[in-house]
VMD Tcl script that draws the C-alpha trace (Angstrom):
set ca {
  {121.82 121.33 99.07}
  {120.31 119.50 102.30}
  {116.66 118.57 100.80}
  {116.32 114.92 99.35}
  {113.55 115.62 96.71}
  {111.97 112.89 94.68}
  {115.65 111.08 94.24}
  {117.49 113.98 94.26}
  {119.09 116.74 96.07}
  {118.12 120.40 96.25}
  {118.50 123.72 97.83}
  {115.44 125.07 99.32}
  {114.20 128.65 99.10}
  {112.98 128.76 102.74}
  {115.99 130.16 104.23}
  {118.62 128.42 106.75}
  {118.60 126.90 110.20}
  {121.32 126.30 112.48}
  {121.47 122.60 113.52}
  {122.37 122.37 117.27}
  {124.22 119.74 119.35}
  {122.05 118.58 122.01}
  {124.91 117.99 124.18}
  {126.52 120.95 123.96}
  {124.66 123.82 122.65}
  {127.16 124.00 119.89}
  {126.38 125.10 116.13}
  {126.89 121.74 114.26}
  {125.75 122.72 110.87}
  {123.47 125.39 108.57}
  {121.14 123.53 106.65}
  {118.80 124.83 103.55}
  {115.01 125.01 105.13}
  {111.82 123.98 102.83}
  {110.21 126.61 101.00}
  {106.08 126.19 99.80}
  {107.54 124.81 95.96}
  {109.85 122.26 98.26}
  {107.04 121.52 100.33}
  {104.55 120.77 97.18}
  {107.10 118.96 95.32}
  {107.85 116.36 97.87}
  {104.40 116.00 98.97}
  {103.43 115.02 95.38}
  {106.51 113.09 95.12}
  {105.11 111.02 98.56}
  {101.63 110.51 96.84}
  {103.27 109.00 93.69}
  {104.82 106.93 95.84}
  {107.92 106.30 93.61}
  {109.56 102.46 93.09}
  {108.06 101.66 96.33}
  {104.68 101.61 95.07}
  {105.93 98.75 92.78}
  {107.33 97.19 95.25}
  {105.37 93.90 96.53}
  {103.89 93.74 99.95}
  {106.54 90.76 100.66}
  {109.73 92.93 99.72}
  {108.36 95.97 101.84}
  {107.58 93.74 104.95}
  {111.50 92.15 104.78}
  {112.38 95.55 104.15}
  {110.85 97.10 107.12}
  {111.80 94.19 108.89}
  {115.47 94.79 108.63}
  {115.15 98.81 109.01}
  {113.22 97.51 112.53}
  {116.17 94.83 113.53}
  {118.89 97.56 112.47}
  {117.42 100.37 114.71}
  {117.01 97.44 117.80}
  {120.41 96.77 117.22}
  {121.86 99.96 116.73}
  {120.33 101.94 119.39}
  {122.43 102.03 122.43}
  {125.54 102.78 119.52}
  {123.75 105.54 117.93}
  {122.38 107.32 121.83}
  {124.61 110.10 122.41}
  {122.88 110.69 125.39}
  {119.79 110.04 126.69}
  {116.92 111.61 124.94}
  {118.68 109.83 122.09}
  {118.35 106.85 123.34}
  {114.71 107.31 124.05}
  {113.92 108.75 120.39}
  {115.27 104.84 119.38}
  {113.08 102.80 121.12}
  {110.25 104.95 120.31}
  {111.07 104.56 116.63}
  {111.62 101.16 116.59}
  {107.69 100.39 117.51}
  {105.86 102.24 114.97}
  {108.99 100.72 112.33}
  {107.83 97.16 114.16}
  {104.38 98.26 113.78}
  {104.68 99.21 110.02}
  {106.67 95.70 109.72}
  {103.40 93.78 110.93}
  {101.15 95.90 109.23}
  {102.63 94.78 106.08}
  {102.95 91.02 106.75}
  {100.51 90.36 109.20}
  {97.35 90.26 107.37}
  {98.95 88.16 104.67}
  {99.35 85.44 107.38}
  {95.48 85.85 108.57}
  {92.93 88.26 107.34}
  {91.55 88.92 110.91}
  {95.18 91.35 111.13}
  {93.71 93.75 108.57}
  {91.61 95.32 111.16}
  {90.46 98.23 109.29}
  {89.25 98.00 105.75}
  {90.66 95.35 102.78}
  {94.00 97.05 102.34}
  {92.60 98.53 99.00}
  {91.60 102.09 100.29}
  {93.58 104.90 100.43}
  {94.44 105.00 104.02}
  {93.70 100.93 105.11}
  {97.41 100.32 105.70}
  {97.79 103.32 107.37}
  {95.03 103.51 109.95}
  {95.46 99.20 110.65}
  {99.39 100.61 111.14}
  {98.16 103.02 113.90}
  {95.51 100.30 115.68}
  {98.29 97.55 115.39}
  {101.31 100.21 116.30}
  {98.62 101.33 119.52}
  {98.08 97.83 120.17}
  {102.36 96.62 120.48}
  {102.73 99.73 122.71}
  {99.88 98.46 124.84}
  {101.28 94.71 125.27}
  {104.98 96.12 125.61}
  {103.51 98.33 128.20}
  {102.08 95.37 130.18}
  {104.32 93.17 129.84}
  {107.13 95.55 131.32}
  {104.43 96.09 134.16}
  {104.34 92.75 134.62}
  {107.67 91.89 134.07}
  {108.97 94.56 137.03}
  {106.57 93.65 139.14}
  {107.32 89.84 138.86}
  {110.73 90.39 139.34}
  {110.09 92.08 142.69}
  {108.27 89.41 143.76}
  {111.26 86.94 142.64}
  {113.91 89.21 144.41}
  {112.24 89.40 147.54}
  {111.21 85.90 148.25}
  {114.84 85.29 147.80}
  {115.81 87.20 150.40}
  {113.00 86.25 152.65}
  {114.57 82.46 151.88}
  {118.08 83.39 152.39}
}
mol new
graphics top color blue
foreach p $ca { graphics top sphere $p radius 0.5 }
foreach p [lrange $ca 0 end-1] q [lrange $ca 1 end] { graphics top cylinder $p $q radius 0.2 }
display resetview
């Protein structure tokens, strides 16, 4: 039983797969695969969107807050090598992103780039435009950041 289902746990119908160790090629585990009934069940279970559809905007931003300060603060513990520790940081902007996308427009409308945040997909798409928008200034600012402190490192050595 390896599928979490709509709050509970099941055994899918799709077979097995044999979960490998990155590290070592070993076999770590079998695990059940998702069969089509799996696959319907816990896309319909997605739409309905369970408690957290009850869940105010506030509670889900401080939620997806913490998930975002856990995986920044976990990530060099949880890198068993280094694709892992890749996967991480790449995680932690779209959880950042999803963060923002909840709280920022509450702060200032001009945040909710895309729609009111009453259609369907509102907070999705603004999560992609403000997700495409962090990577952007991260981007830059790294850019920026390594080539100003080239510029710091060699004028002190010209100096010394």
């Amino acid at each position: 039983m390896d599928l979490y289902i709509d709050g509970s746990w099941t055994t899918g119908s799709g077979g097995t797969a044999e979960v490998i160790n990155p590290y070592d090629a070993s076999a770590v585990r079998e695990v059940d695969q998702a069969g089509p009934a799996e696959v319907d069940r816990a896309v319909a279970a997605a739409f309905d969107g369970g408690p957290w559809r009850a869940t105010s905007a506030n509670e889900r931003g401080a939620l997806l807050r913490r998930v975002a300060d856990l995986l920044v603060r976990d990530k060099e513990e949880t890198a068993l090598a280094g694709w892992m520790m890749l996967t991480a940081s790449i995680v932690t902007i779209p959880a950042t992103a999803l963060a923002y996308q909840v709280t920022l427009p509450q702060l200032w409308s001009g945040f909710q780039v895309v729609g009111d945040g009453s259609g369907r997909y509102d907070f999705a798409t603004n999560a992609v435009i403000l997700g495409t928008a962090l990577i952007t200034f991260t981007t830059v600012v790294n850019a920026i950041g390594v080539k100003l402190m080239a510029r710091i490192n060699s004028t002190g050595v010209a100096r010394c």
